[in-house]
C-alpha positions in Angstrom: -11.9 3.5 -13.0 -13.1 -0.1 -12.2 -14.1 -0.7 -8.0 -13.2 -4.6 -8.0 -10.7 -7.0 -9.0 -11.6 -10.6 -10.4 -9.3 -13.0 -8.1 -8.8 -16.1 -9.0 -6.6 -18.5 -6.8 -5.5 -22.3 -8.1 -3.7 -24.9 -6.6 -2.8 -28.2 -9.2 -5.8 -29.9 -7.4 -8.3 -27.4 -7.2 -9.9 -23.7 -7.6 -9.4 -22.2 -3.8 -11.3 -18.8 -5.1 -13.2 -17.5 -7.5 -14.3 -13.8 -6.6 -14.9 -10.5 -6.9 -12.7 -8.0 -4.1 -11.9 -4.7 -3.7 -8.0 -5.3 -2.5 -5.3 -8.3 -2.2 -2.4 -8.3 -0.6 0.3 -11.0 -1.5 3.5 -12.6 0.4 5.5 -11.6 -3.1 8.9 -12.9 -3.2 10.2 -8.9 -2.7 7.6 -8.6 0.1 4.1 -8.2 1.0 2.2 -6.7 -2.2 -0.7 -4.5 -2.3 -3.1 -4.5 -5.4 -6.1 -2.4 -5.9 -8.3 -2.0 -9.0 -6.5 -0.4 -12.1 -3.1 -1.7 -11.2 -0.4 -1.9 -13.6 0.4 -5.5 -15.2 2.3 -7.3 -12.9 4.2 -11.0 -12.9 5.9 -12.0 -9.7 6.6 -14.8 -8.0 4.7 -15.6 -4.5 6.4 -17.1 -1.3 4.6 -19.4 1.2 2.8 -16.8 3.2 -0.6 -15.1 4.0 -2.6 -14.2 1.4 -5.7 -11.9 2.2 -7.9 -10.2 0.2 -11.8 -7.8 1.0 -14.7 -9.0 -0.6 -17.5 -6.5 0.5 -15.8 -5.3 3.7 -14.8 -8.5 4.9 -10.8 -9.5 5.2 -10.3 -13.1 4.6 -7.5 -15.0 5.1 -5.8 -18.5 3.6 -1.9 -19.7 3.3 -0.5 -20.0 -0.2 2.3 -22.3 -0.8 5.5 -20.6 -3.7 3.7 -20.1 -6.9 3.0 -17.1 -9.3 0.8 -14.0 -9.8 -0.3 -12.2 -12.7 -2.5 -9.3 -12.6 -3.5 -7.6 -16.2 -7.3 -5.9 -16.4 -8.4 -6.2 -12.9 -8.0 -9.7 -13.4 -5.6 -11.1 -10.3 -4.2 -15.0 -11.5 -2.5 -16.9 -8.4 -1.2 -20.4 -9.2 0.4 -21.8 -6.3 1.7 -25.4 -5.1 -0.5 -25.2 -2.5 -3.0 -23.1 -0.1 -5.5 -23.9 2.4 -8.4 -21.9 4.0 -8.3 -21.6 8.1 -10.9 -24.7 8.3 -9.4 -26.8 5.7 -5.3 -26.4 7.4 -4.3 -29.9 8.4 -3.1 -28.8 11.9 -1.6 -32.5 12.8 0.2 -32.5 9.4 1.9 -29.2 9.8 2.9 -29.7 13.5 4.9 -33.1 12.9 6.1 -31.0 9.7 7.6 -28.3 12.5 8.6 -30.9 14.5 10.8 -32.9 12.2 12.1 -29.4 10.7 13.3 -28.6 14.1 14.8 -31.9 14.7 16.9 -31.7 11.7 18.5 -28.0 12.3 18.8 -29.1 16.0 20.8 -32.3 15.2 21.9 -32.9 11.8 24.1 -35.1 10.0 26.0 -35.6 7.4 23.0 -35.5 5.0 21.2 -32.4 6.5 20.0 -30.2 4.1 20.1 -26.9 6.3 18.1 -24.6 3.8 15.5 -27.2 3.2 14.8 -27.6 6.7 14.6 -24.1 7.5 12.0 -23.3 4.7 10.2 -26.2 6.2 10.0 -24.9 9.5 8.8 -21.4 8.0 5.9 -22.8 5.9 4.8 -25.2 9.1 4.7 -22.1 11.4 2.9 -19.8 9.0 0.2 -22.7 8.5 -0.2 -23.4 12.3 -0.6 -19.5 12.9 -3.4 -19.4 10.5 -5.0 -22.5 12.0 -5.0 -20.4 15.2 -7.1 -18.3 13.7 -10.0 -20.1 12.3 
């Protein structure tokens, strides 16, 4: 029975972790997911959410933007469109984001894409509440 998982977390610009943890959790499409060592093969997609994970008894924390996961051999793959670490969250970025989110469910027109805006006001909020955090 292995203690640790190998997680590995990619955006399309960059590695966000390489490491070595004893749990995961995951904002799966279905719901948060657990996954501790020996878990079965698993594909699934990710939502935008919180994604934490223990490396030697210490939570950590970062956003993930919709992607992927695989997990086969204690080997955790996350490919995602995006994710940020608490001290790398553009807090200035995401707050206009909220803002013009808001705007367009508060008053739209003609053009107003009501679904769009509504998941842009959900990923804003869960990248400010981690930015709280740091």
């Amino acid at each position: 029975m292995a203690s640790h998982l190998k997680l590995e977390i990619v955006t399309p610009e960059q590695l966000l972790v390489e490491t070595e943890v004893e749990e995961v959790i995951v904002p799966a499409y279905d719901g948060l997911r657990g996954l501790l060592p020996d878990h079965e093969p698993l594909v699934t997609n990710l939502r935008v959410g919180l994604l934490s994970y223990v490396a030697e008894g210490q939570t950590y924390k970062l956003v993930v933007g919709k992607g992927i996961l695989e997990i086969h051999e204690n080997q955790v793959s996350v490919l995602v469109e995006e994710g940020s670490l608490p001290e790398s969250i553009d807090f200035v970025k995401h707050k206009k984001l909220r803002q013009a989110a808001i705007e367009q469910l508060e008053s739209p027109d003609d053009s107003t894409d009501f679904l769009q805006a509504q998941r842009q006001l959900e990923e804003a909020e869960v990248f400010l509440d981690l930015s709280f955090t740091k």
